[in-house]
C-alpha positions in Angstrom: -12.8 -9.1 -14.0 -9.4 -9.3 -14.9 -7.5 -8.8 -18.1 -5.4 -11.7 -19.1 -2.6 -10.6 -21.5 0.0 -13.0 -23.0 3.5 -13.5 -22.2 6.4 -15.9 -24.4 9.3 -15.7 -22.4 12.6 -17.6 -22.2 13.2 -19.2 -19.2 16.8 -18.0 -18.4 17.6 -14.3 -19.2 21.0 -13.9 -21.2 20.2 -15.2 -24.6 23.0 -15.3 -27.6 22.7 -15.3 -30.7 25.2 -16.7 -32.9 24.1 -15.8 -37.1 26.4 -14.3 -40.2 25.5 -10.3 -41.5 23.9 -11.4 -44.7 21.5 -14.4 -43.4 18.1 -13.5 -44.3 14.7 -15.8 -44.7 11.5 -15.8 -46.6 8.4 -17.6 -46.0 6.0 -18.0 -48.6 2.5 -18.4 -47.1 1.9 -16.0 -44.2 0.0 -17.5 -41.0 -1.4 -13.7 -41.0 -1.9 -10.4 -41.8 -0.3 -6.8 -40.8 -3.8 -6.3 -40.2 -4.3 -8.4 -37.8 -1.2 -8.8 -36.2 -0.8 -8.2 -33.0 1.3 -5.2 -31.0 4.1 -7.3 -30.0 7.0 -5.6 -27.9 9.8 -7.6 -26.5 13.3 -7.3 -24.3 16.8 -6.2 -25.7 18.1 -9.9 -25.5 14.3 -11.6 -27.7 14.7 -8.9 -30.2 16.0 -11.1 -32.6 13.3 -13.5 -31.6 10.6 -11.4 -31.7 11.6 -10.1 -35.5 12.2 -13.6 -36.6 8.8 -14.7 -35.5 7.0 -11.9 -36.8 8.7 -12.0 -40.3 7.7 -16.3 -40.2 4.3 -15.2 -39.5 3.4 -12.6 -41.8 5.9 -14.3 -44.8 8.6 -11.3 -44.5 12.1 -11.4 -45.2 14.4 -10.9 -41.9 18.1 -9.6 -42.4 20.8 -9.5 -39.2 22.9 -6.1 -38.5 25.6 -5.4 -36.4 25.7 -2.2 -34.1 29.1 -2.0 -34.7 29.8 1.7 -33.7 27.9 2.0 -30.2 27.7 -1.9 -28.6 28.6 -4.8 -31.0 25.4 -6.6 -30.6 23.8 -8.7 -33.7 19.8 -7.3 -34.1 17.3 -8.4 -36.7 15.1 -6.4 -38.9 12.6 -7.3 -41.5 14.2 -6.6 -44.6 11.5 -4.2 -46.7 14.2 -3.7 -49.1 12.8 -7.2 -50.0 9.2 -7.4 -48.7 6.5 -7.0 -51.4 4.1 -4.4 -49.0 3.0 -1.3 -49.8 4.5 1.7 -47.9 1.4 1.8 -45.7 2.1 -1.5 -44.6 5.1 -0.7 -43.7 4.3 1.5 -41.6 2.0 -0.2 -39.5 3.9 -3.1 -38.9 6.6 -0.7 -37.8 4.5 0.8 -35.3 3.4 -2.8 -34.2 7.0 -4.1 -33.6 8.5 -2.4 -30.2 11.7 -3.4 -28.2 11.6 -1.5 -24.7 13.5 -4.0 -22.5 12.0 -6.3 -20.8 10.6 -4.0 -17.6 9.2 -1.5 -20.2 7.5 -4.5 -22.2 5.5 -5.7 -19.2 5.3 -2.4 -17.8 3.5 -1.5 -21.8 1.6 -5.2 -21.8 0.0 -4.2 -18.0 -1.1 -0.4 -18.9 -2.7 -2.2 -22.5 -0.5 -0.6 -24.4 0.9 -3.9 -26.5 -1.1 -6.9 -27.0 1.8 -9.6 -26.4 5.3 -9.4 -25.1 8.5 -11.5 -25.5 10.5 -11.1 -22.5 13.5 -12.8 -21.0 12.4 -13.9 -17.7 8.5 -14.3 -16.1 7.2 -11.1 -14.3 9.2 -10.0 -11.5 8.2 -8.9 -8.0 7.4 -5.2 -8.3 5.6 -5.4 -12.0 3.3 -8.5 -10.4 2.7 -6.3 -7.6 1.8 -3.0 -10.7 -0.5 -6.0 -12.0 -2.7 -6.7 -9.0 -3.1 -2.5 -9.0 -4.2 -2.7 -12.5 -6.5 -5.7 -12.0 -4.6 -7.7 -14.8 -3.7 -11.2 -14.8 -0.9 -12.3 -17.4 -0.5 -15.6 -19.4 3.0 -17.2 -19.0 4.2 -19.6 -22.1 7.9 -20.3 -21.6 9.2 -20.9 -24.9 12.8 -22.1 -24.3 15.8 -22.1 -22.1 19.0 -20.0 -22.4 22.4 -20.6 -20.2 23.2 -17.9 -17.6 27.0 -17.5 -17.8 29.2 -15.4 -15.5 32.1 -13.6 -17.8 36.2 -12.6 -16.4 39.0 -11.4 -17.8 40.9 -13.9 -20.4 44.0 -13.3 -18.3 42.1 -14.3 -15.1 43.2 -17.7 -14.3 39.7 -18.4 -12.4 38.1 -20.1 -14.6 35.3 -21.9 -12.7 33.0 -20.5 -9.1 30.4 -22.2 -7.7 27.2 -20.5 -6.5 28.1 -20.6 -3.2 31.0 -18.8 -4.2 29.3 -16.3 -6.5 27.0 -15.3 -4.2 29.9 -14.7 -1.3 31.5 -12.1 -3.9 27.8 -10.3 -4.8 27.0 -10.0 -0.9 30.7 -8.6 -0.3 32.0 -11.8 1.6 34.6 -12.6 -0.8 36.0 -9.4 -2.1 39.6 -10.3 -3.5 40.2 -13.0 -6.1 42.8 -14.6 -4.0 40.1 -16.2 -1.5 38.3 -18.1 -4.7 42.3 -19.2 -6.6 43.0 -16.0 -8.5 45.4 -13.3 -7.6 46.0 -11.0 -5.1 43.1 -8.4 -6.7 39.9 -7.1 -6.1 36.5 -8.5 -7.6 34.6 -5.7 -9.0 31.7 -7.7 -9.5 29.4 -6.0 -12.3 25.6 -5.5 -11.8 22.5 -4.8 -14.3 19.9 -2.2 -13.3 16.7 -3.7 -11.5 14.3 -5.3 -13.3 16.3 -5.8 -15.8 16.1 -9.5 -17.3 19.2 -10.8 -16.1 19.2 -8.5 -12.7 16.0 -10.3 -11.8 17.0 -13.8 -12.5 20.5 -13.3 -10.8 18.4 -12.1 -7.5 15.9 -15.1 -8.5 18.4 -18.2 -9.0 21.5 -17.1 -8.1 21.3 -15.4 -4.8 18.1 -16.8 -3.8 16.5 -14.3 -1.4 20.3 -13.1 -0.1 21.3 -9.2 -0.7 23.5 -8.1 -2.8 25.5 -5.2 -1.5 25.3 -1.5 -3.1 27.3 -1.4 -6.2 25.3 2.0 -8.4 29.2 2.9 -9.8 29.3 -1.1 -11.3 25.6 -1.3 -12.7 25.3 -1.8 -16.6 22.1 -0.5 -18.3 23.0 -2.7 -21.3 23.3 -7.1 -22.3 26.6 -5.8 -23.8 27.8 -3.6 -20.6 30.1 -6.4 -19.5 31.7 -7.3 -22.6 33.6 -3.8 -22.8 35.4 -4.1 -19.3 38.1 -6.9 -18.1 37.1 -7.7 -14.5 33.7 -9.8 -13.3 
């Protein structure tokens, strides 16, 4: 028989989260206990998510933080500053929260290592494929819907492609900015690794079974990669 394990994903894989340093939250009456609370593990871009529902559940305080030195991004953490739980608690909880990107979460939710996983995307090709090895089935509950957005340079004057377009510069079709309206340059299209959350969906929705041409010097192993360069 087959093990069914439990999935929340969002449909679309780039999720941003827009929130002040000091916001924090405190519920009251907990759903459940550390006890019984499941071993959870997530994707870089749900990590807020996956905090935030934890500390709803159990009645914990949450507090955002900046990674200001290494990649700017806004992360959640229960604040046990704050939380009334022993040390022991704290603890186990810790050891029940992971984060290891959302092809380590399934990977970890397939080999029974985590009970429930909040990913950015549904399983992709190669960890459905590790499934059917394993014998394990997963249960898919899409929780919400995210935009996938395609970043350039401010001074770029393109300011809108079209897929058609889009997937002409990630085959290496179109390979200078001139042939969409820019200026005489080349596109240095970047790339996440595979199956990564948004590498999958971008091969998924984007390019829709078309190849995108060898680019190892442009891939990103990070949702913040992009942000610290100043061409697509």
């Amino acid at each position: 028989m087959k093990a069914k394990l439990s999935i929340l994903f969002l449909a679309i894989s780039m999720a941003f989260v827009s929130c002040e340093a000091d916001e924090t939250t405190n519920e009251i009456s907990p759903i459940m206990t550390i006890e019984n609370f499941p071993v959870i593990d997530c994707s870089t871009s749900t990590q807020p998510l996956s905090v935030i529902l934890t500390a709803k559940t159990l009645g914990l305080p949450y507090v955002w933080w900046n990674n200001a030195v290494l990649d700017q991004t806004w992360y959640c953490k229960i604040d046990y500053d704050k939380a009334t739980i022993s040390q022991g608690e704290k603890e186990v909880l810790e050891s029940k929260l992971k984060c290891s990107t959302t092809h380590g979460s399934y990977t970890n939710l397939i080999d029974g290592n985590v009970e429930l996983i909040i990913a950015s995307r549904n399983i992709s090709r190669d960890e459905k494929n590790y499934a059917d090895e394993k014998g394990v089935s997963l249960i898919e509950h899409p929780i919400g819907r995210d935009a996938f957005i395609f970043i350039v340079n401010n001074n770029n004057p393109v300011n809108n492609l079209t897929i058609s377009q889009i997937q002409d510069i990630y085959t290496g079709k179109t390979r200078n900015w001139k042939d969409v309206g820019g200026n005489d340059a080349t596109i240095s299209p970047y790339i996440r690794n595979a199956n990564s959350g948004s590498q999958e969906k971008m091969e998924t929705l984007v390019m829709k079974g078309l190849t995108m041409i060898d680019w190892p010097e442009m891939i990103t192993h990070g949702m913040a990669g992009p942000f610290f360069f100043f061409t697509l």
